[in-house]
C-alpha positions in Angstrom: 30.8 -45.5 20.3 27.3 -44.9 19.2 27.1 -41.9 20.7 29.9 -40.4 18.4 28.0 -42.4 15.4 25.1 -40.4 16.5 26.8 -37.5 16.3 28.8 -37.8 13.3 25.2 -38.7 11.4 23.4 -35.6 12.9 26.4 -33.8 11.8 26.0 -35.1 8.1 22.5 -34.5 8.3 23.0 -31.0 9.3 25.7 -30.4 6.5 22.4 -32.1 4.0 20.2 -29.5 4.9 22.0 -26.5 4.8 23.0 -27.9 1.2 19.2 -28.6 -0.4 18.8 -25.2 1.8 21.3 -23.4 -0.9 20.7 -25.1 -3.3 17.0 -24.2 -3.3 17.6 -20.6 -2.8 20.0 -20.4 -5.6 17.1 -22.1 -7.9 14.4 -19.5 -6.5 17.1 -16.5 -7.5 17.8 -18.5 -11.1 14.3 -18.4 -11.7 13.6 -14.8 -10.4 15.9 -13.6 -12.5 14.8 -15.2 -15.2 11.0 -14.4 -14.7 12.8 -10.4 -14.6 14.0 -11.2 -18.0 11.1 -13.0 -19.4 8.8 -10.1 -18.1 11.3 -7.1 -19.0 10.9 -8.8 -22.7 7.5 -8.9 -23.1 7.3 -5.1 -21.6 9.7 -4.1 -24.3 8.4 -5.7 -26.9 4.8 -4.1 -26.1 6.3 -1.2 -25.9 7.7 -1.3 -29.3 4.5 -1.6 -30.9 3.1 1.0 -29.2 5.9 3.1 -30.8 5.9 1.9 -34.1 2.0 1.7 -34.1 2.4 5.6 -33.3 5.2 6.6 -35.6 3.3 4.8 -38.7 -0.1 7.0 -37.7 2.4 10.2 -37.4 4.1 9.3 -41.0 0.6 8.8 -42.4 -0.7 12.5 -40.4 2.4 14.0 -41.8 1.8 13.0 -45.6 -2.1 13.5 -45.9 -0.9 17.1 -44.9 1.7 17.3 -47.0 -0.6 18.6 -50.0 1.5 19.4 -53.5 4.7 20.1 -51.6 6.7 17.6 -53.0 9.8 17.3 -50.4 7.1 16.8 -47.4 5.6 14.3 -49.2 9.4 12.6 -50.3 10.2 13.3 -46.3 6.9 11.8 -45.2 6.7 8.6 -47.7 10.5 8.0 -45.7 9.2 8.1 -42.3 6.3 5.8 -43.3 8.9 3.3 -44.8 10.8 3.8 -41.7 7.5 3.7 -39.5 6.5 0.1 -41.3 9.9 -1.5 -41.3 10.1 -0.3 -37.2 6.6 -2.3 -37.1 7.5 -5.4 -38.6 10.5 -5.5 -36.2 8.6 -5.3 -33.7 6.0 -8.4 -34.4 8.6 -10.2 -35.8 10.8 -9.7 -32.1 9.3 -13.2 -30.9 9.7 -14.7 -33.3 13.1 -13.6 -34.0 14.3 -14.3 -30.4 12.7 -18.3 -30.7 15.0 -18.9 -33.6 18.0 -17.5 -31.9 17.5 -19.1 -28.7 16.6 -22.6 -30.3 19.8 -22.0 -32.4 21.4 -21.4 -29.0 20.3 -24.3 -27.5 21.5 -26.6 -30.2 18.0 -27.9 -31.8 
């Protein structure tokens, strides 16, 4: 009789540990994956400004060489608009992704 109650508790204990043994794998693959995320972000978003940052000093190459041709410099004032508004984007990104995920999140 207490044998089998032995057995039934080393059982139970048995089905415990290979449940806080999932159950802590699937939190260390949650939070890998969302480190991936969390780092891919903050890659991309570098990223961006490099691009922008290089696009704006193009735009700005592109109209001080423009000289009294007046569709370069029409075609170059664009691509500096273009270059700034691609900039702003990309500082704004943060904060841009706070407000959505707060508004996700229901705060």
């Amino acid at each position: 009789m207490i044998t089998n109650a032995l057995l039934s508790a080393l059982s139970d204990l048995g089905r415990l540990r290979q449940l806080i043994s999932t159950t802590w794998n699937l939190l260390l693959v949650l939070g890998s994956i969302s480190g991936f995320f969390g780092n891919l972000y903050n890659d991309l978003t570098a990223f961006a400004l490099a691009m922008a940052t290089f696009f704006f000093a193009w735009a700005a190459l592109l109209y001080m060489t423009a000289n009294q041709n007046e569709t370069h410099r029409v075609q170059a004032r664009s691509a500096l608009y273009i270059a700034l508004s691609g900039l702003a984007l990309a500082i704004l990104a943060q904060t841009v992704a706070g407000l959505i995920n707060s508004a996700a999140q229901g705060q």
